[in-house]
N, C-alpha and C positions, 0 to 999 in steps of 0.2 A: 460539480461532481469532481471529487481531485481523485487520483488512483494513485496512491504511493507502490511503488516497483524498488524493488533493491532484495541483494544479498540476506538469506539467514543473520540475523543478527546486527542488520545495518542501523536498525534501531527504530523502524518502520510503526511500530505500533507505540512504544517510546514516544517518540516525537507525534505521531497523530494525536494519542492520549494527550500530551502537554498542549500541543495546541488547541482538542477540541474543551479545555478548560480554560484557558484565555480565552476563544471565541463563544464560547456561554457564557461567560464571564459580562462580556461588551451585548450579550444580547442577541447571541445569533442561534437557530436554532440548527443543533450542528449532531451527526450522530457518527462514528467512529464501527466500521462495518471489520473488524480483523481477520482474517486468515486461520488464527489456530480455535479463534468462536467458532465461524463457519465450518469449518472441519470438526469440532467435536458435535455439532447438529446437525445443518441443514446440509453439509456435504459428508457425514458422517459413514454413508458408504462406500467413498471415492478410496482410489489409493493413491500412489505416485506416479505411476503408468502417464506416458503422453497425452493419452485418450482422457483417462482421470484426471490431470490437472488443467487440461482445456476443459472440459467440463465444470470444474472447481469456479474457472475464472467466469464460466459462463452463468452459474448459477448467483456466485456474485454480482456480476452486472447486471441481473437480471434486478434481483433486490433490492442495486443501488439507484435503479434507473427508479424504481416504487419510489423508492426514498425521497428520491430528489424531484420526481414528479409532486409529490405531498408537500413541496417547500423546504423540504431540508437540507442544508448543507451537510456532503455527506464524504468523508474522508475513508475511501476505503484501503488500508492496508495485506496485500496481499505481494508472495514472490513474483510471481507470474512472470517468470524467467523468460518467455520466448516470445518476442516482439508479435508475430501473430496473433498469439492468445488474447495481448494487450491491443492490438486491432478489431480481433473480435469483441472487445469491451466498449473499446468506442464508438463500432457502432451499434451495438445494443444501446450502450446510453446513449446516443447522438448528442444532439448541442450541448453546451458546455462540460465536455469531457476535458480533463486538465491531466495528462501525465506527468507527476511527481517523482524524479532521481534519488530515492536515500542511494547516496554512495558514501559509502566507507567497503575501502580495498579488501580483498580477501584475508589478507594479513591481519588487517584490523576485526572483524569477523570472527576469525579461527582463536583470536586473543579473547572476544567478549567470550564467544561459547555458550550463551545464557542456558540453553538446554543439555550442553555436553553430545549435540550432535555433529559437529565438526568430528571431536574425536570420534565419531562413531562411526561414522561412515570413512576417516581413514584407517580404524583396524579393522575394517571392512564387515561393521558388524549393520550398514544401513547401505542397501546399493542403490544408484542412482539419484545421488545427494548434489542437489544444485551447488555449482562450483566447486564441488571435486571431482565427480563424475558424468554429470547432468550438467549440459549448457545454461549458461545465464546469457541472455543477449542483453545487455547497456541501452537502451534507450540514446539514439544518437541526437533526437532534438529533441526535449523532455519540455514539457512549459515552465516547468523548475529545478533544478539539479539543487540538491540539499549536503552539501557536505559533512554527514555528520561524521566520519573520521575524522577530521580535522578541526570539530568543532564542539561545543558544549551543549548539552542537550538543550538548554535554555536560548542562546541563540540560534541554533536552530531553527525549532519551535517560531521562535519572533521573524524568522526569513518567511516559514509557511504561512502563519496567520497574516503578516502583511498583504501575502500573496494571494489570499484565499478575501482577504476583506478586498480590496482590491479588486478582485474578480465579480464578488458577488455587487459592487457599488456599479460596474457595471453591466451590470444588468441579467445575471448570469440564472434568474429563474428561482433562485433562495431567497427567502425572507428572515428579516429579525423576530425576536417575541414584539409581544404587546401590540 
């Protein structure tokens, strides 16, 4: 079970998506759990409130622990900004929980924009927007730090799957098809 953590726009679901298409690819059966799916559904009541995005993370965990109990390798893509939240993730999943760094810096971030919510929340039309006004805690020992500022989506992508094949060879509780 990998838990991708990073910044708005770090490229988090990007880079899951690409990998979870390489690793179907080789045969694995792999399912990509995102952030802004979960929030238009299953967390469809929640807001931004502390209270609501611990919550958020925990309904998450909760699904991805289903998931990966069922054999699947399961890449969940969520902010989950505060080291805490992403604690109480691991231990909802227990054994092979894997915390995943997308880091790319704020600068880099405020540049993609993909949704035009950086700007939004600095003409103050979003409050309490992770990394401008809302903490992001960094993950200080991550089981993978993914530099995607720095790097191309395509390598990237090839750092995670390595890492994720890797994991599951030993013995991490995921199976291939067939």
């Amino acid at each position: 079970m990998f838990w991708l953590t990073g910044l708005s726009g770090a490229g988090k679901t990007t880079l899951a998506r690409a990998a979870e298409n390489r690793l179907f690819a080789a045969g694995v059966d792999v399912t990509v759990l995102d952030g802004d799916t979960l929030r238009a559904g299953l967390c469809s009541d929640l807001g931004f409130s502390e209270a609501d995005r611990t919550e958020n993370v925990r309904r998450a965990a909760e699904v991805a622990r289903i998931l990966r109990d069922a054999g699947q390798v399961v890449l969940v893509t969520l902010i989950s900004p505060l080291k805490s939240d992403r604690e109480l993730a691991a231990r909802i999943i227990g054994e092979n929980f894997a915390e995943i760094f997308v880091d790319a810096g704020l600068d880099v971030c405020e540049q993609r924009d993909p949704k035009g919510l950086y700007a939004a929340a600095r003409a103050g039309k979003i409050s309490s927007f992770t990394g401008i006004d809302a903490p992001y805690e960094a993950p200080q020992s991550p089981a993978l730090r993914v530099e995607t500022g720095a790097q191309a989506v395509d390598a990237a992508a090839g750092e995670l799957v390595t890492f994720v094949e890797a994991t599951v060879r030993t013995g991490a509780g995921q199976r291939k098809r067939g």
